[in-house]
C-alpha positions in Angstrom: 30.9 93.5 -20.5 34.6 93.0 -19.7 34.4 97.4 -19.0 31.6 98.6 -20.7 30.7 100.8 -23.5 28.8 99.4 -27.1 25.7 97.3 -25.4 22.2 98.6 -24.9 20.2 97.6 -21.8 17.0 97.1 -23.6 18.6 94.5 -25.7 19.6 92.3 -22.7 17.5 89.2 -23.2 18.1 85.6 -23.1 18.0 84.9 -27.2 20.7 87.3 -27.0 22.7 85.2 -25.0 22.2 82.5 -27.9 22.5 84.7 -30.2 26.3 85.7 -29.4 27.4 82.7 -27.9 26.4 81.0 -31.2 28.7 83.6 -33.2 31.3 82.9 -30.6 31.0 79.5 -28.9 34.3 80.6 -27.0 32.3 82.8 -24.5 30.3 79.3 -23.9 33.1 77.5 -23.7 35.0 80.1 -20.7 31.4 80.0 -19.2 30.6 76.2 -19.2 34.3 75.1 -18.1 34.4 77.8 -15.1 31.4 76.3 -14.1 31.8 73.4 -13.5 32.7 74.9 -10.1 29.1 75.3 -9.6 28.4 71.4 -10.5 31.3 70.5 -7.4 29.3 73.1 -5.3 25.6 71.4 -6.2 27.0 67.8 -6.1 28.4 68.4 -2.8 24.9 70.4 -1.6 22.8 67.5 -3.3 25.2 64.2 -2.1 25.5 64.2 1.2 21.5 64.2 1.8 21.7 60.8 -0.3 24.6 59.4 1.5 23.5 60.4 5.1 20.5 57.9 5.4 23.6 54.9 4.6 25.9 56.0 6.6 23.4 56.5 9.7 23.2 52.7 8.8 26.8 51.9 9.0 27.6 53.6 12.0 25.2 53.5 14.7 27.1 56.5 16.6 25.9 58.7 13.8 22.2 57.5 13.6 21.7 57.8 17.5 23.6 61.2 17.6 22.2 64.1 15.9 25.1 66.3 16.6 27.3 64.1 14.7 24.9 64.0 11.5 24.5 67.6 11.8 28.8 67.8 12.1 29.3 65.5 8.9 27.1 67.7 7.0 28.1 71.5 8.3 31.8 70.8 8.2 32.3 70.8 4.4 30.5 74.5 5.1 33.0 75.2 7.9 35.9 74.3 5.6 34.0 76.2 2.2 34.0 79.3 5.2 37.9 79.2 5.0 38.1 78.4 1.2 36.0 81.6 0.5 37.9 83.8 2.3 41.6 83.0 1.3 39.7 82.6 -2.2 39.5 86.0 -2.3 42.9 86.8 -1.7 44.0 83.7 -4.1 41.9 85.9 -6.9 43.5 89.0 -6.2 47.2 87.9 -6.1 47.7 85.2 -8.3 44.3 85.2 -10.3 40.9 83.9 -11.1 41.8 80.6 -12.9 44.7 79.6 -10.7 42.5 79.8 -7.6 39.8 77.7 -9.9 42.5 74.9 -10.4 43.4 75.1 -6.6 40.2 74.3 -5.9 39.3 71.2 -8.1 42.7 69.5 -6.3 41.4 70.0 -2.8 37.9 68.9 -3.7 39.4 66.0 -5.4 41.8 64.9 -2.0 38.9 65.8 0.1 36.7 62.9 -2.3 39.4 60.1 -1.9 39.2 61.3 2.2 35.5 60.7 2.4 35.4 57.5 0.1 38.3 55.9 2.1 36.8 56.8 5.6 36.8 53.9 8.4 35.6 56.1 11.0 32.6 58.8 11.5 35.3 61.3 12.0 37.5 60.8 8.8 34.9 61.4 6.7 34.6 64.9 8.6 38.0 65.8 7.6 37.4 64.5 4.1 34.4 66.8 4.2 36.6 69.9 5.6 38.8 69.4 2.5 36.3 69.2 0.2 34.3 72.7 1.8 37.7 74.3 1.4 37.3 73.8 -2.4 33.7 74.5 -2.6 34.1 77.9 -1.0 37.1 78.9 -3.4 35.2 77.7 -6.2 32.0 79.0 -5.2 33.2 82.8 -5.3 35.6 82.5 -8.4 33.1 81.0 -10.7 30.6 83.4 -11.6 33.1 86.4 -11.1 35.2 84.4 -14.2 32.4 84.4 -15.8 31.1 87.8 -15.2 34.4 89.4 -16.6 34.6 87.1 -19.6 31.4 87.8 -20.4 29.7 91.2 -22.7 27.4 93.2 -20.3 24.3 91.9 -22.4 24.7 88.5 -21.9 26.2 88.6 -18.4 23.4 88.2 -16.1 22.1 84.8 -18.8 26.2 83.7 -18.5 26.5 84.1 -14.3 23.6 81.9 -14.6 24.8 79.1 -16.2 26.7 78.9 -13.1 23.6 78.8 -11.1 22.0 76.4 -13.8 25.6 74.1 -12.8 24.9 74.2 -9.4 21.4 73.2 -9.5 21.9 70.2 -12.1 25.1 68.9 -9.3 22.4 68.7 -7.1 20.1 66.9 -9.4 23.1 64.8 -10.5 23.6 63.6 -7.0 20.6 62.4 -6.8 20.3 60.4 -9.5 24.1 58.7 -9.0 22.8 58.3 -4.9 19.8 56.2 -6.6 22.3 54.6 -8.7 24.2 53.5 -6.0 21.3 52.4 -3.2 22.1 48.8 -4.2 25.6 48.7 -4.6 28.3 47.4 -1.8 29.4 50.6 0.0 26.6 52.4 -1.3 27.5 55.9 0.2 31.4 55.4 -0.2 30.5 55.6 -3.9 28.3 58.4 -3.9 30.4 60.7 -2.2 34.0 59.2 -4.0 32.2 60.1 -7.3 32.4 63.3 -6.7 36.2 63.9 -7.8 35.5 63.2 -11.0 33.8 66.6 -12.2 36.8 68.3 -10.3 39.1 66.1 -12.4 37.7 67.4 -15.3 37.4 71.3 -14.8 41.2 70.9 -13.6 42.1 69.5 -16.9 39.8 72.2 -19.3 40.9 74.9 -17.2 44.7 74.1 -18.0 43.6 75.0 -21.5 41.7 78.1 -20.5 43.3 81.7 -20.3 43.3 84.3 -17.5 40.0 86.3 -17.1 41.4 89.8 -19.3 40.7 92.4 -16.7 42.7 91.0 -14.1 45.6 90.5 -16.8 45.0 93.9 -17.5 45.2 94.7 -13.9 48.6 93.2 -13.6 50.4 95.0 -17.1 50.0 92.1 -18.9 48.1 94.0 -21.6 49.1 91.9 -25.0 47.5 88.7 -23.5 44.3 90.5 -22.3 43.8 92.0 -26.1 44.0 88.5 -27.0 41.2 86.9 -25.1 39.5 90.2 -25.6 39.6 89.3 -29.4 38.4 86.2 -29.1 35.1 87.8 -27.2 34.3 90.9 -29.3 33.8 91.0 -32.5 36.7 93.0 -34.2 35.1 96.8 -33.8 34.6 96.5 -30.1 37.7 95.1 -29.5 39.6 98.8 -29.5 36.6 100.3 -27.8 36.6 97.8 -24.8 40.5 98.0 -24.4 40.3 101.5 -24.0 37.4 101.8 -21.1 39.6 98.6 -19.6 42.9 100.9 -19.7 40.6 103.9 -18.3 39.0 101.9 -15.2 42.9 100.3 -14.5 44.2 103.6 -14.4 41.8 105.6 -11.8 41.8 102.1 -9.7 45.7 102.0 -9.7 45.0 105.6 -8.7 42.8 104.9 -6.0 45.1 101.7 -4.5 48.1 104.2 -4.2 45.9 106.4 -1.7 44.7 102.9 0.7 47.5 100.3 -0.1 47.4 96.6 -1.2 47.4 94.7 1.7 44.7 92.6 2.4 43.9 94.5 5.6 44.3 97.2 4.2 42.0 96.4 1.4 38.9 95.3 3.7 39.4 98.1 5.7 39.6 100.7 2.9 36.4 98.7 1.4 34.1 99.4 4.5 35.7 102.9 4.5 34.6 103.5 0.7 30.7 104.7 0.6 30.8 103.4 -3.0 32.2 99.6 -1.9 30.6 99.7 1.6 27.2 99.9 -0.2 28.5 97.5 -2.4 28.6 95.4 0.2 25.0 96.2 2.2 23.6 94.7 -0.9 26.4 91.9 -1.5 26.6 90.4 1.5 22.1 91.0 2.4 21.9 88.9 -0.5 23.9 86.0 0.5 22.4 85.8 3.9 18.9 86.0 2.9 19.7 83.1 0.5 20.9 81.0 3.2 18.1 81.9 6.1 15.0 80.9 4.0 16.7 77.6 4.5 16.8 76.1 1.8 20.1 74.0 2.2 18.5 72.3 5.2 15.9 71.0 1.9 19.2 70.4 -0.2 21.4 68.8 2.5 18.2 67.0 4.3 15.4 66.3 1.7 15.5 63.1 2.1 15.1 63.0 6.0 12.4 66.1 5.4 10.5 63.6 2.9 10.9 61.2 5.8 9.7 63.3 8.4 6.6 63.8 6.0 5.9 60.4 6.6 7.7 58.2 4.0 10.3 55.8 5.9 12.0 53.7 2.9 15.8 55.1 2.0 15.1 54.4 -1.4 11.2 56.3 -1.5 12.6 59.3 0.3 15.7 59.9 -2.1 13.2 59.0 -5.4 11.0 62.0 -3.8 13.9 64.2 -3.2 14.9 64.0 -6.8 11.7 65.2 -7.9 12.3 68.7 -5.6 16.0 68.7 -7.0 14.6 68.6 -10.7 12.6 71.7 -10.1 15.3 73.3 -8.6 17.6 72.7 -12.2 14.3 73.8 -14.1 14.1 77.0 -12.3 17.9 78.1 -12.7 16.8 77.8 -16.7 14.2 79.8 -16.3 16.4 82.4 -13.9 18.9 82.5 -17.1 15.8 83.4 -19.6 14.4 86.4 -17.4 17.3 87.6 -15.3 18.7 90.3 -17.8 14.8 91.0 -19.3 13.0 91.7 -15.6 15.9 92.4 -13.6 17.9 90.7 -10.7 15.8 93.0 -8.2 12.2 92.0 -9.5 13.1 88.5 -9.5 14.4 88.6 -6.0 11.5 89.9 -4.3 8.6 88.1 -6.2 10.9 85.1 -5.3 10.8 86.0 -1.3 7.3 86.5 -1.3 6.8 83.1 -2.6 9.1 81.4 -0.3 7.6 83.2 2.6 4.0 82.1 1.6 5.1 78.0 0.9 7.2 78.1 4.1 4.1 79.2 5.9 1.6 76.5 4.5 3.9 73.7 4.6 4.5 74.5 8.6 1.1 74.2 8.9 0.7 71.0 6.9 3.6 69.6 9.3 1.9 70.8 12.5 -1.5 69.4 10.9 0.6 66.3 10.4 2.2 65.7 13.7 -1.4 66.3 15.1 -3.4 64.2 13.4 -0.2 60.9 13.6 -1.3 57.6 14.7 -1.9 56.3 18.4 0.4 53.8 20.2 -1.5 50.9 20.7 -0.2 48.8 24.6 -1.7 45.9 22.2 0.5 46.3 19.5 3.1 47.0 21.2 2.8 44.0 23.5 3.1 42.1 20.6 7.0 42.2 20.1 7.6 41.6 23.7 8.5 43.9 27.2 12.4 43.6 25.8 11.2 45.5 22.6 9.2 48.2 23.9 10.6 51.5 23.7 11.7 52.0 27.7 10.1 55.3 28.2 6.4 53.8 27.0 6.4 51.4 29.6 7.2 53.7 32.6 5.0 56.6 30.9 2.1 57.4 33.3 0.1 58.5 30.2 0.9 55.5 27.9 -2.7 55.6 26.7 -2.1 58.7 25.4 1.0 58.2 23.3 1.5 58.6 19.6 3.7 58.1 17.2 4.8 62.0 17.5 5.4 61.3 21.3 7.0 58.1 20.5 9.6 59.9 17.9 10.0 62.0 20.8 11.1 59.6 22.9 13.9 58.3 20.5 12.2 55.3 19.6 10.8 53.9 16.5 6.8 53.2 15.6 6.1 50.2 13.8 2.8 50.5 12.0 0.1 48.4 12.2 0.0 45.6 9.4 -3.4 46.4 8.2 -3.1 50.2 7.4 -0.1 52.5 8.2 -2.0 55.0 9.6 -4.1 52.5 13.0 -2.7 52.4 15.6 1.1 50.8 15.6 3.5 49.8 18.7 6.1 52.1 19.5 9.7 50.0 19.9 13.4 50.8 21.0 15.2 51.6 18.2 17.7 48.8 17.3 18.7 47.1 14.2 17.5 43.6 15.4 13.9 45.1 16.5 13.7 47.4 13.1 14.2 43.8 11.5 11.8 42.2 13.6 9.1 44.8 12.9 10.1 44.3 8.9 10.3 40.4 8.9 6.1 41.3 9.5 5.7 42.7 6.5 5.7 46.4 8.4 7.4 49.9 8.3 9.4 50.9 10.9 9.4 54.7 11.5 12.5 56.8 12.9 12.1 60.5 11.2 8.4 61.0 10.7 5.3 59.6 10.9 2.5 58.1 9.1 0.6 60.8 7.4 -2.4 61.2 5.1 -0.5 64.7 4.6 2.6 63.4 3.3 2.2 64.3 -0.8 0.6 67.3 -0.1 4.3 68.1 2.1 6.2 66.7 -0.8 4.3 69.2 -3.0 4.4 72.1 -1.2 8.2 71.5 -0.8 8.7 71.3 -5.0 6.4 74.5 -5.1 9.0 76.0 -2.0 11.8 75.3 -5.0 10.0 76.6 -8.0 9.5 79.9 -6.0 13.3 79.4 -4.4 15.2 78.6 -7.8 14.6 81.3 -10.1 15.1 84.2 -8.3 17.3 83.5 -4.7 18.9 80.7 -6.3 20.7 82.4 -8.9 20.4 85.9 -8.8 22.4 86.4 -5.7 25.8 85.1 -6.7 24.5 87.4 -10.1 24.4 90.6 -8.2 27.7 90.0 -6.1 29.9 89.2 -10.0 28.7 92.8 -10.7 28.5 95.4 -8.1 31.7 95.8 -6.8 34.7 98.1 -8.3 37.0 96.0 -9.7 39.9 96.8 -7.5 37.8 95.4 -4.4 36.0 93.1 -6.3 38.2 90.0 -5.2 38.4 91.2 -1.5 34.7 91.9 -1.9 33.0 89.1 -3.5 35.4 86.6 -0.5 33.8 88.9 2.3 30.4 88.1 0.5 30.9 84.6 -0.1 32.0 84.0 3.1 28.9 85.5 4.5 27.0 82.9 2.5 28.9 80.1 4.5 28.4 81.4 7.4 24.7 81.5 7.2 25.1 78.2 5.8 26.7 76.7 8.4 24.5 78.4 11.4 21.2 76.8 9.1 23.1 73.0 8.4 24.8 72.7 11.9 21.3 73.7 13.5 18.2 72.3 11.5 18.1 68.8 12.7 18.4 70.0 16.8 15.3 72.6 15.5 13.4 69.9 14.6 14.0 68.2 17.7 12.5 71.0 19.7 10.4 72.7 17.4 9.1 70.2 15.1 9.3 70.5 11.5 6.2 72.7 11.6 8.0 75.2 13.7 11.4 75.0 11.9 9.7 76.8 8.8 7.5 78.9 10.5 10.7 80.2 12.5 12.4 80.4 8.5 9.3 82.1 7.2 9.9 84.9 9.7 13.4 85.1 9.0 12.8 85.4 5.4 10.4 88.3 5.6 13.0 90.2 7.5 14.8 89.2 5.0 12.8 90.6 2.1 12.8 94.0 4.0 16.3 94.4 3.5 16.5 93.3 0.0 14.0 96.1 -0.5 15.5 98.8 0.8 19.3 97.6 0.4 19.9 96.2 -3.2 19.4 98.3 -6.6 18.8 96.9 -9.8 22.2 96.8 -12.2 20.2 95.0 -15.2 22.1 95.7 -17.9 24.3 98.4 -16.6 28.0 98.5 -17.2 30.3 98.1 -14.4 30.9 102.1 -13.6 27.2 103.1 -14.1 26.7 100.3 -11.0 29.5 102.8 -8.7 27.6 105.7 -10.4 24.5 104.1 -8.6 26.0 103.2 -5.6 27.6 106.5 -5.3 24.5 108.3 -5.4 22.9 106.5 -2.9 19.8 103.7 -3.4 16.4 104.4 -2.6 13.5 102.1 -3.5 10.9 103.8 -5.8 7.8 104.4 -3.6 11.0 106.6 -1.2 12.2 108.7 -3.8 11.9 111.9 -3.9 10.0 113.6 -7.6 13.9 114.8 -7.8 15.2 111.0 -7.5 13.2 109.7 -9.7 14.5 110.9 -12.7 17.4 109.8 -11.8 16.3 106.1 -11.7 14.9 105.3 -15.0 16.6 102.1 -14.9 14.5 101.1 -12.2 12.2 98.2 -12.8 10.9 97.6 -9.5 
């Protein structure tokens, strides 16, 4: 609701989201075009896992230096770090749709950058451009949509967001497919990318200004005329009214801790109301981040690769499969979110995460145990000037597999007759990779040969099912609706940026995990995180299903306990509460 008042929080389901937006398609139509800035956000996410494995081809600095693959992917999150938190102030001063157009033209400059690149390191500063726009756009979004948007609907709205973000990622993965034949394969996949910022740029330019930050700035006349276009004509008076009401006490507020940027986030964490605001706000965007499932997003590929599939083309026609369940649970986040509650769907999310992450570090432990020997025969085979160096100094050669081979940054080239006999383990070069290929063999870099492999691939779509539908949506949900609208911008930046952060600690750091952890022990060590994780969300973040936007400071004002805390006093307080 733009400020609350007519709907009923029983009624919040999604068939009332089709229900209204099929009276008024314009509510779809703000929704859908703001966006978009979810599809730039999932395309980017989803792309560069795709374009990775071709440019490790390319430039043989980047496929011998992990750092440098882990750089070229966390450096669009570095620069969506920065976009975040000047979006906030961009939303606060000159407003929500001006910062959604400044984004789609640095995501665009940043697409030319990377599709132009000679060198390793200017496609890291066409990466840094094009974070800068995913971070402005990834905050503005859903709070555009969550003020444009009646309280009923709004959770099923946000969403679509989510559901935009999730089909990017799915879309990348098809046009990377699309493009695994094509001269300059990963030049196209990532220049592609300016084309859905080209086109939010140009709806948006025929869009209006979200009504409560008109409002906000005395520009009442053109906020009554979006606001008409949203209501039907008997709420229109109502909603104007609770919008002049909020203004006024805010306005009243700001005189008391300034304007000032500063001076905002300082008055925020000074605010019981916004600081608690923020326990939840910014608990949800971490935990999002640290079950790690952009290291799945920006690496399935190379995790379907470590799994035991070697073939560029096998491991991104897997990956698509995980990336279509993750689109197919951001629908079904959109048909339960306002009927169970963001809260509910959080936590039975976590504990699924947390049980997937668990088994599938046991598969790739399992996996790494059971991988093939290094046969001296087989290896012999291609010759002393082929063998990897460290195999023929090793005093326990005999003992070598391809796990200990991998180790040893070399590649295993399996034996002709079954993948899984013993292979030869080989430097790593292009001329020896084609060598072990011209026999009819696959040469293995990133994992090993594996009976386990599908049952890894599995367990990874189940990881998404249980991810998608709950973490995968909900959070950018709860942070376009539990903040005061005078801190909201400020806010939902501080949050946002959080999210990057985490991002960026999980992207710049998975691949060097791997490296001395395994796979296995990478999401055992993200299972752990993620129950701590869960035991924040539990104690930290109320439900605000259906509630307008002052009954959410009215809760946060009071204080949040979780229901099995609460005194017989506090629960009658909570009604509302649906888990």
């Amino acid at each position: 609701m733009v400020e609350g008042g007519v709907a009923t929080a029983d009624k919040t389901e999604f068939t009332e989201c089709w229900r209204t937006v099929w009276k008024t398609p314009y509510i779809m139509r703000l929704a859908l075009s703001a966006g978009i800035g979810g599809l730039l956000f999932g395309y980017d996410t989803g792309v560069i896992s795709g374009a990775l494995l071709y440019i490790r081809d390319d430039f043989e600095d980047v496929d011998r230096k992990t750092w440098l693959q882990e750089t070229i992917v966390s450096m669009a999150v570095a620069g969506a770090i920065v976009g975040a938190a000047f979006g906030g102030y961009i939303n606060d001063r000159w407003g929500r749709r001006v910062a959604i157009l400044g984004a789609d033209v640095v995501f665009f400059f940043g697409a030319v950058v990377m599709a132009a690149a000679p060198k390793p390191w200017v496609i890291v500063i066409g990466r840094i451009f094009v974070g800068l726009g995913v971070g402005m756009a990834s905050m503005t979004a859903p709070l555009y949509i969550s003020e444009a948007s009646p309280a009923r609907i709004r959770g099923a709205l946000v969403s679509t967001n989510g559901l935009l973000i999730t089909g990017g990622q799915f879309l990348s993965y098809l046009i990377n497919l699309g493009f695994t034949k094509a001269p300059g394969t990963w030049r196209w996949m990532l220049g592609v990318a300016g084309v859905p910022a080209v086109v939010q740029f140009v709806l948006m330019l025929s869009l209006p200004e979200s009504p409560r930050w008109l409002y906000r700035k005395d520009r009442v006349d053109e906020a009554r005329a979006i606001l008409e276009k949203i209501y039907p004509a008997h709420e229109v008076e109502h909603e104007l009214n609770a919008l002049k009401s909020s203004v006024e006490a805010e306005k009243a507020d700001e005189a008391a801790i300034g304007e000032g940027m500063i001076t905002k986030v300082m008055g925020a964490f000074k605010n019981k109301v916004v600081r608690r605001g923020l326990y939840a706000g910014i608990t949800v965007q971490v935990a999002q981040q640290f079950v790690g499932i952009n290291t799945v997003m920006y690496y399935a590929p190379t995790i379907v690769q470590f799994a035991g599939f070697a073939s560029n083309s096998v491991a991104l026609t897997l990956s698509l499969i995980t990336s279509g369940l993750n689109a197919v649970g951001s629908i079904v986040s959109m048909c339960f979110v306002d009927r169970y509650g963001r809260r509910r769907l959080m936590i039975i999310s976590m504990i699924g995460i947390i049980s997937f992450l668990v088994i599938l570090s046991v598969v790739f432990i399992e996996a790494s145990n059971h991988a093939p020997k290094v046969s001296g025969i087989e290896t012999a085979h291609f010759g002393t000037n082929s063998t990897c160096p460290r195999f023929l100094t090793a005093s326990d050669a005999s003992r070598w597999s391809c796990m200990t081979c991998l180790k040893a940054d070399c590649g295993f080239c399996a034996n002709a007759v079954s993948e899984i006999h013993p292979g030869a383990c080989l430097d790593s070069t292009k001329a020896i990779k084609g060598d072990c290929r011209a026999e009819k063999r696959v040469f293995f870099e990133k994992g090993c040969p594996s009976r386990f492999g599908f049952l890894a691939v599995i367990l990874l779509g189940l990881y998404i099912i249980s991810y998608s539908p709950g973490m995968g949506t909900v959070p950018w949900i709860v942070n376009s609706e539990i903040y005061p609208l005078r801190y909201r911008g400020v806010c939902g930046g501080i949050a946002a940026v959080s999210n990057w952060c985490s991002n960026l600690i999980v992207s710049e750091s998975y691949l060097s995990l791997t490296e001395a952890l395994g796979a296995g022990g990478t999401f055992f060590l993200f299972a752990g995180i993620s129950t701590i994780s869960l035991t924040f969300i539990y104690f930290l973040v109320p439900e605000t299903k259906g509630l307008q936007f002052e009954e959410v400071e009215k809760l946060l004002e009071d204080g949040y306990k979780p229901r099995l805390f609460r005194g017989k006093k506090e629960k009658s307080k909570y009604q509302v509460e649906s888990a």
